[in-house]
C-alpha positions as CSV (number, residue, x, y, z in Angstrom):
1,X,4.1,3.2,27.3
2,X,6.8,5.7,26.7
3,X,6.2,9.6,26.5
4,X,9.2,10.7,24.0
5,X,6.2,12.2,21.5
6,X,3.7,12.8,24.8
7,X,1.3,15.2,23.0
8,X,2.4,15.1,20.0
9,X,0.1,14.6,16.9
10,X,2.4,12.6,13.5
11,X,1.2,12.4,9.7
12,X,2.5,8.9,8.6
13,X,2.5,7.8,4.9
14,X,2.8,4.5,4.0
15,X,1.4,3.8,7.6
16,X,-0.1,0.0,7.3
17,X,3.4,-2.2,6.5
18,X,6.6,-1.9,6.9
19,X,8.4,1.2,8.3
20,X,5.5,3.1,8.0
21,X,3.1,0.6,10.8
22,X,6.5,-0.1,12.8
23,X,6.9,3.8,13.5
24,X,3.2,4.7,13.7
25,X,3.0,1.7,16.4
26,X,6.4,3.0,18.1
27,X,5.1,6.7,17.9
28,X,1.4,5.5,19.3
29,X,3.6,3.6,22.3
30,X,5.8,6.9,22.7
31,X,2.5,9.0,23.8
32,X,1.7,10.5,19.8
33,X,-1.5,10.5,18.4
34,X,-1.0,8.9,14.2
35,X,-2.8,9.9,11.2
36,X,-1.8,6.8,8.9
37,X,-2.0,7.5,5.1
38,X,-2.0,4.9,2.8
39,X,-4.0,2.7,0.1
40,X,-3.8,-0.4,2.2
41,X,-7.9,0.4,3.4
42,X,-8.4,-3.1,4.9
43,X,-5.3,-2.9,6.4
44,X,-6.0,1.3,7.5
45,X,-9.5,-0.1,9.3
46,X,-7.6,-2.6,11.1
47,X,-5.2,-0.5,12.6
48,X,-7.8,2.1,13.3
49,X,-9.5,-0.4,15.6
50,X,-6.4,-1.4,17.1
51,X,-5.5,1.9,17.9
52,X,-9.1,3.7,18.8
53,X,-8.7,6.9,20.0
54,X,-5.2,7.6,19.4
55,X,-4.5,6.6,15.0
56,X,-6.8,8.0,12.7
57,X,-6.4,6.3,9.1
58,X,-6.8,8.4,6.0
59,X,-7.0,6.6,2.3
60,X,-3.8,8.5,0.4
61,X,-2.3,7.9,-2.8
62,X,0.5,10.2,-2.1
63,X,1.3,9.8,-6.4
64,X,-2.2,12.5,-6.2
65,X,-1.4,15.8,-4.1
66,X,-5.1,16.5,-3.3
67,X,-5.1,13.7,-1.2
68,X,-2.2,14.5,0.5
69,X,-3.4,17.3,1.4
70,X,-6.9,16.0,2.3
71,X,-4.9,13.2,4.3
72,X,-2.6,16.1,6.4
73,X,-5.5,18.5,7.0
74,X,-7.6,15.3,8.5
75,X,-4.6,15.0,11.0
76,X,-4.7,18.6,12.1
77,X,-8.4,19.1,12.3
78,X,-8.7,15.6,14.2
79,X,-6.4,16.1,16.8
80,X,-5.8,19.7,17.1
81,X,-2.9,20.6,15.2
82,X,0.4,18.7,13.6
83,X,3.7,18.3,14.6
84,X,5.6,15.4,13.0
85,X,5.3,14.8,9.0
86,X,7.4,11.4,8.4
87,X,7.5,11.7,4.3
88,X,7.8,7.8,3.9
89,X,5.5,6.0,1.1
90,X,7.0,4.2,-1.7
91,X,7.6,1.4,-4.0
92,X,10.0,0.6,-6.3
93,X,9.0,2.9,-9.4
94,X,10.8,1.8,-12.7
95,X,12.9,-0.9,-13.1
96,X,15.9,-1.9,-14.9
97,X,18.7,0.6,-16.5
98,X,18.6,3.1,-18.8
99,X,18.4,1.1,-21.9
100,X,14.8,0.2,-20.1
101,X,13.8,3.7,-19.2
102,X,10.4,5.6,-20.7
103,X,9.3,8.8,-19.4
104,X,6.4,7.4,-18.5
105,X,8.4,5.5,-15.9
106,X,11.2,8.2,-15.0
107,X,7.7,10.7,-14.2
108,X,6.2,7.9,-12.4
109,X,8.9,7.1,-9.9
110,X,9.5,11.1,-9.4
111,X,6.1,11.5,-8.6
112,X,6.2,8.3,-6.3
113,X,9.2,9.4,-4.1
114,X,10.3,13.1,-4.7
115,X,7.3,14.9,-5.6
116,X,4.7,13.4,-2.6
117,X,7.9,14.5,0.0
118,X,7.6,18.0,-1.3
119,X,4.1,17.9,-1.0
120,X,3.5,16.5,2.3
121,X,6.1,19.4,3.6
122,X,4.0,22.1,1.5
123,X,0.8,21.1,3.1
124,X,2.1,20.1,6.5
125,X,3.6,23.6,6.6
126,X,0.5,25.7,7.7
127,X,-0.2,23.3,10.3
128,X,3.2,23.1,11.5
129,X,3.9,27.0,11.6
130,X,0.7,27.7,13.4
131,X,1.7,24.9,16.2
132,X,5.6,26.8,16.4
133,X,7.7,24.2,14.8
134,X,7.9,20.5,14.5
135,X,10.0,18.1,12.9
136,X,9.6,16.4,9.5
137,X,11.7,13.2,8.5
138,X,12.1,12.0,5.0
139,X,13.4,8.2,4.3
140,X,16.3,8.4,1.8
141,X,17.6,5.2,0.7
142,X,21.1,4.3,1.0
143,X,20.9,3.9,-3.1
144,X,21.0,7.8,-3.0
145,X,24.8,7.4,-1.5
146,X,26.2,5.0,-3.9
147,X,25.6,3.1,-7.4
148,X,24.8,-0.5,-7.4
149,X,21.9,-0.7,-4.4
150,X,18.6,0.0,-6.8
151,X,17.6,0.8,-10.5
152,X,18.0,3.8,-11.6
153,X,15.5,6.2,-11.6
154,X,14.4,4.6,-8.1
155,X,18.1,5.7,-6.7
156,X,18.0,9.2,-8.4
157,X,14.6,10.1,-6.9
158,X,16.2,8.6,-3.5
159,X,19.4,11.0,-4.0
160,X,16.8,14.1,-4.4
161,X,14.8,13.5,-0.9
162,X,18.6,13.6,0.8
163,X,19.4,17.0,-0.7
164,X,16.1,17.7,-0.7
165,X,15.9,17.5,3.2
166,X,19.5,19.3,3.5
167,X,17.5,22.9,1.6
168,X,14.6,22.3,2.6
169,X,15.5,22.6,6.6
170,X,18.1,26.0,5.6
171,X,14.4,27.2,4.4
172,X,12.0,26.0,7.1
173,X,14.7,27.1,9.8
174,X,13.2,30.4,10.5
175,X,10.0,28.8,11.5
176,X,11.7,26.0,14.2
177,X,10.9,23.0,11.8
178,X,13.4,21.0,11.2
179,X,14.2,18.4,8.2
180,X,16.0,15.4,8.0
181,X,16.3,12.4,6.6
182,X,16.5,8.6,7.5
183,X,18.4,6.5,5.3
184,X,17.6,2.7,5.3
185,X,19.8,-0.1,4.0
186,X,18.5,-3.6,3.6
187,X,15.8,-3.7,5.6
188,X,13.0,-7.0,5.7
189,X,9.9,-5.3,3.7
190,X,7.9,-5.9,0.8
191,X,9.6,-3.1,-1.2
192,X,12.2,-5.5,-2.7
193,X,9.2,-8.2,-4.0
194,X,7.5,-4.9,-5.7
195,X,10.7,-3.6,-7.4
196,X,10.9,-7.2,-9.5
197,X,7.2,-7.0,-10.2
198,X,6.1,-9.6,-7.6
199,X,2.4,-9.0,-6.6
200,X,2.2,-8.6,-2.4
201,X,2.4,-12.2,-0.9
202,X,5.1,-12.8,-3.2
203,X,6.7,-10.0,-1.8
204,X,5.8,-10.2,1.7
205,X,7.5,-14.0,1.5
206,X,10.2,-12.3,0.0
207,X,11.1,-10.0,2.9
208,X,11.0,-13.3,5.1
209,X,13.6,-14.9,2.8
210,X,15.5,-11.5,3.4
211,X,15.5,-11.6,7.0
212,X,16.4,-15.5,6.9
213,X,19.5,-15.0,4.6
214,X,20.1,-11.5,4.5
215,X,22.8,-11.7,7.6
216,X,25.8,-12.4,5.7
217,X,25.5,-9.1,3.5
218,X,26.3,-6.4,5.8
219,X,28.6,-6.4,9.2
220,X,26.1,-6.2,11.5
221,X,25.3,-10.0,10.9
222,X,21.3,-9.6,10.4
223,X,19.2,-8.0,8.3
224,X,17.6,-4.8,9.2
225,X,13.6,-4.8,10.1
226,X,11.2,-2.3,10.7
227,X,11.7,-1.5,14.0
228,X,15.4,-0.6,13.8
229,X,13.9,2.4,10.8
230,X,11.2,2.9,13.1
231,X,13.3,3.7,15.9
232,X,15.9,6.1,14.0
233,X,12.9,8.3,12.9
234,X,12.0,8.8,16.3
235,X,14.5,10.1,17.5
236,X,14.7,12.7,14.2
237,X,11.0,13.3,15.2
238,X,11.7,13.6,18.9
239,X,12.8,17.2,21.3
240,X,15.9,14.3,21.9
241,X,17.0,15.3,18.4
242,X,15.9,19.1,18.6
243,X,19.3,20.3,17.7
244,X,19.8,18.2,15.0
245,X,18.4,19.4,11.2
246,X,19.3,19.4,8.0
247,X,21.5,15.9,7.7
248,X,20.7,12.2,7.4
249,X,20.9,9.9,9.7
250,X,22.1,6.1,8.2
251,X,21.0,2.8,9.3
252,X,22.3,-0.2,7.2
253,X,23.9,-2.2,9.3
254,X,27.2,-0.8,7.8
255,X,26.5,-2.1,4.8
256,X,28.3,1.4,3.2
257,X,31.4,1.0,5.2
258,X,33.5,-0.2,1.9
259,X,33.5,-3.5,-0.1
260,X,33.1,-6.8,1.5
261,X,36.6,-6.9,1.9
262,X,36.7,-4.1,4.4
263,X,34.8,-6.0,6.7
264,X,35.1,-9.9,6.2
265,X,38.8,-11.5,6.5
266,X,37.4,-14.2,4.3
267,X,36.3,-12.3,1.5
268,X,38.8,-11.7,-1.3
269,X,40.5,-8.4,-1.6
270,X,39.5,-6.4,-5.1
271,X,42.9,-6.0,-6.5
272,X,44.3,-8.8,-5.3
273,X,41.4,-11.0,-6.8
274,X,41.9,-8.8,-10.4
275,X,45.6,-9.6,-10.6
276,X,45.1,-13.2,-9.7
277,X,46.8,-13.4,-6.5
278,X,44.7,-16.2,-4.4
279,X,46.2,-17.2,-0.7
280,X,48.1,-19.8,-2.3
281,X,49.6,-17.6,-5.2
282,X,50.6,-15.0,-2.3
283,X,52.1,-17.7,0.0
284,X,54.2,-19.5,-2.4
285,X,55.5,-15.7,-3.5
286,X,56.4,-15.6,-0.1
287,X,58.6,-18.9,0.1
288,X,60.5,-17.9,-2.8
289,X,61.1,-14.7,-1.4
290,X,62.4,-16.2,1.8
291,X,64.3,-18.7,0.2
292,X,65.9,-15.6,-1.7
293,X,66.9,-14.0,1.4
294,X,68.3,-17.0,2.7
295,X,70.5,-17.8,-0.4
296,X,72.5,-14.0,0.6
């Protein structure tokens, strides 16, 4: 067991799959004690057994502030104050483009991922203040840097948690709490099944087909898992990272580096593929051109 979080007490949400159980087992191994939030209540009983003594689970549908802030006051009052608040639930909220949107959808997905981020910081804050600081981590989504990675509303509400976390640490400076964000790229969860509709063995078989084939779409070579989100946020949460607030820190594998191109000599370069010139257009262009020279 490591001591990087030794007496440290963490509100998780979205704490029984995914990045959510990866950190709160990382941050349990690290010395913290866990409050894990989350709907999952078979899954929340389990791990509470597992972890006796040291992860407390909480039933929290974070789309429903009360019991956010039922779920963070349980952490405080069970072990003695609060620390770390990792902001992390979610799903994949509305699907599809704009010519698919309702409001219905568009309020569903803000209340999914924006609004339960500001709310487990409002709540968190008393308990945070009264301990002298602490650390709160957000996850992003690398949808919120770019176009292309996720519907929609799902990357606009993504987009608001990175900005989000850039005001919201100028504001909580004056009371040593720092904010920042993690921002995942591919990584082997459930998520992806969801945001097609797929109910959660679907899903979960989904991830494994992610993490089988996944490799060839960023340069890193593999796909991203748990663990490697898992370990980001504790460093954001940890004293390791106590002069760092108010940014984002990016794990995709590189996967935002540039196009394919940038990365893999065999993959076709954009403006070369758009004007037609293949390897064997460019290399006979080139023979003529030496056979050019060599007629001067």
């Amino acid at each position: 067991m490591g001591s990087r979080l030794a007496g440290k007490v963490a509100f998780i949400t979205g704490a029984c799959s995914g990045i959510g159980l990866a950190t709160a087992e990382l941050f349990i191994a690290e010395g913290a004690q866990v409050l894990a939030a989350d709907i999952q209540d078979e899954s929340g009983a389990a791990l509470q057994r597992r972890f006796e003594g040291r992860l407390q689970y909480a039933h929290c549908d974070v789309t429903q502030p009360a019991q956010i802030q039922a779920a963070v006051d349980r952490a405080a009052a069970t072990f003695g104050g609060l620390d770390i608040v990792f902001n992390n639930a979610g799903a994949g909220g509305q699907r599809g483009g704009m010519d698919e949107m309702t409001l219905e959808g568009w309020d569903a997905t803000m209340n999914l991922l924006l609004r339960s981020v500001m709310c487990g910081t409002l709540y968190a804050l008393p308990h945070l203040k009264a301990r002298g600081g602490g650390a709160i981590v957000n996850t992003s989504s690398i949808s919120a840097l770019a176009a292309g990675y996720a519907p929609v509303a799902y990357s606009t509400a993504k987009a608001a948690v990175l900005h989000y976390s850039k005001v919201c640490a100028a504001d909580l400076a004056r009371y040593r709490i720092r904010v920042n964000a993690v921002v995942p790229g591919f990584i082997a969860t459930a998520i992806f099944g969801s945001g097609f509709g797929l109910d959660r063995q679907a899903s979960q078989q989904m991830a494994a087909t992610l993490t089988e084939r996944g490799g060839s779409l960023q340069p890193a070579g593999r796909t991203g898992q748990p663990q490697d989100i898992a370990e980001a946020v504790l460093y954001l949460a940890s004293d390791a990272a106590g002069f760092i607030t108010g940014t984002h820190l990016l794990v995709d594998g590189g996967m935002t580096v540039g196009t394919r191109a940038s990365w893999d000599p065999t993959a076709a370069r954009p403006v070369q593929e758009a004007l037609g010139l293949t390897p064997e257009a460019l290399q006979a262009m080139a023979q003529a051109a030496a056979a050019r020279a060599a007629l001067k």
